[in-house]
N, C-alpha and C positions, 0 to 999 in steps of 0.2 A: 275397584278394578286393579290390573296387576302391569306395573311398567316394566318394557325389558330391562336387563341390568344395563346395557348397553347406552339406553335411553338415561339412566339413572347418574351414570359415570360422567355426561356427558354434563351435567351441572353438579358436578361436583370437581369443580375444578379452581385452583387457588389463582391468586390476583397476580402473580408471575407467571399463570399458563397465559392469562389474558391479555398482557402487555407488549410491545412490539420490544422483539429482543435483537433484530439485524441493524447493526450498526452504520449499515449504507446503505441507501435506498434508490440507489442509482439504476438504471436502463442501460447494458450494457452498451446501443447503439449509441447512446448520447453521452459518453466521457469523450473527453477531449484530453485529461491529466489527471494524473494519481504522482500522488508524493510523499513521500517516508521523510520525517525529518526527528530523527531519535538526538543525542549526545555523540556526537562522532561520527555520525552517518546521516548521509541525505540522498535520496535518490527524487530524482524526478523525471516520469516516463511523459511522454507529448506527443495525441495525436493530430496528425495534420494530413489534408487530403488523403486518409482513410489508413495513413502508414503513421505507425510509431516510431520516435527515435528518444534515446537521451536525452534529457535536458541538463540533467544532473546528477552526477557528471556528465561534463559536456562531453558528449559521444558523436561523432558522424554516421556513423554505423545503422542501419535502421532493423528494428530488434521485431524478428519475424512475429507473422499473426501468433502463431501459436504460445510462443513464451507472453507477447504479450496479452494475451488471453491470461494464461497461468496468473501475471500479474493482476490482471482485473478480478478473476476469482480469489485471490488473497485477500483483497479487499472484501469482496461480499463473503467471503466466510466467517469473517470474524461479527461474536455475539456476545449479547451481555450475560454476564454469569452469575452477578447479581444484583440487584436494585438496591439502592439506598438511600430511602427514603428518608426525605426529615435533613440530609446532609448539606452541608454548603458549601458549592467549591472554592469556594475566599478563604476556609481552613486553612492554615498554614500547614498542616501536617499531611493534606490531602496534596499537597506537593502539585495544585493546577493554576496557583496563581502568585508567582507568573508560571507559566508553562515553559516548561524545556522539550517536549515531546508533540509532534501531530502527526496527524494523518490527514491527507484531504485529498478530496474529489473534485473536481471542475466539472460542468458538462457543459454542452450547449448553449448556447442562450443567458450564459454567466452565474449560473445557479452552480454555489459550490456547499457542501458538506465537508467540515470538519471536526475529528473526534482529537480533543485535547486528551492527553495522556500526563499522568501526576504520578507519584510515589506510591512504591511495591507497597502491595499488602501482603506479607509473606506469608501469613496464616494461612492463607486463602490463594498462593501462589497466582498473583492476580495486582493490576494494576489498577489505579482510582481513575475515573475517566469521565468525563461529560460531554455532550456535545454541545461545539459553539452553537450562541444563540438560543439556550433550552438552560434551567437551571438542576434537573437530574440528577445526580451521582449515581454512579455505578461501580461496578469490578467486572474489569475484562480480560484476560487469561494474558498469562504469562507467557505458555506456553502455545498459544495461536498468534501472541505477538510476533515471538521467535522466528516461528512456522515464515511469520509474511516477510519479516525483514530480511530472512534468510532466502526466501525466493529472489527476494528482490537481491541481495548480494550475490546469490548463485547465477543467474540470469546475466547480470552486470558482470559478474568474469570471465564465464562464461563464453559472452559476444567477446568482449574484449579480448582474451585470450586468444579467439578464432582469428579473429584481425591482425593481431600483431601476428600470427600462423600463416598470413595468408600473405601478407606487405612481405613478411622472409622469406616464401617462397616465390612470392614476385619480382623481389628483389636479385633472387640466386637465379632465377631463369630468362634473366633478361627483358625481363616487360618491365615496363613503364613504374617505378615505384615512388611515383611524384617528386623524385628529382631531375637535377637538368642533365643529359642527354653529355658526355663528354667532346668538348670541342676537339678537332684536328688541328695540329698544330701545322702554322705555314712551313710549307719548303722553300728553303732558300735562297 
């Protein structure tokens, strides 16, 4: 008897079509914090009663749905690029132990996902990475690391910027710019 090609394609597929390559597996309802912690940079976003703000840096500011959205899909986009099988992240030259680099998820109910981050593989323009609690190795792009840290820094100057825009134009028009109110001197 004769199978479609279609039918045919559909097992014949390699052991990295078959494995889960999303490195977050988070429910966009249920984050409560997402955190960047690279060499030099830290961000960390915090939602409370259904509004995000800075955590880190510590910002007042609450950083609207929409960029924080941006933010949560930086996180779900990034994917493994390659599996590495057989590897150990206690390698010293896998640069994960100790780790300098993560990423993490918090959600609801105290269930956090963290992807440790280790030393470029520059061949493969691609970082060595595991997640905590899983013994895995992999390669995660370089260039989708970039992509998130750079959201997260454009975002963060972004508001910040606006703010300080907005305290100086507060400040020049006579409203209220959380200083004290200038006393009247007594007549004598």
């Amino acid at each position: 008897f004769l199978v479609p090609s279609e039918v045919k394609a559909s097992f014949e597929r390699t052991v990295y079509s078959l494995r889960q390559k999303k490195l977050f597996r988070f429910s966009d309802e249920e984050v409560v914090e997402i955190d960047v912690k690279m060499p030099g940079k830290e961000f960390r976003a915090r939602r409370k009663g259904g509004k995000w703000h800075w955590a880190r840096p510590a910002f007042t500011e609450e950083i609207p749905l929409e960029k924080a959205s941006e933010l949560v899909y930086a996180f779900q986009s990034l994917y493994v690029k390659e599996f590495l099988d057989g590897e150990d992240p206690s390698k010293k030259e896998l640069g994960l132990s100790p780790a300098r680099a993560f990423l993490t998820v918090k959600e609801k109910g105290g269930k956090e996902e963290k992807l440790v981050l280790g030393a470029p593989e520059s061949r493969k323009e691609a970082l060595y990475a595991f997640r905590e609690g899983e013994k895995a190795v992999f390669l995660v792009s370089e260039k989708n690391l970039r992509s998130l840290v750079q959201t997260f820094e454009t975002t963060f100057l972004e508001q910040s910027t606006r703010s300080d825009n907005q305290r100086e134009t507060d400040s020049g028009s006579g409203k209220d710019s959380g200083s004290r109110p200038p006393v009247p001197e007594k007549s004598g």
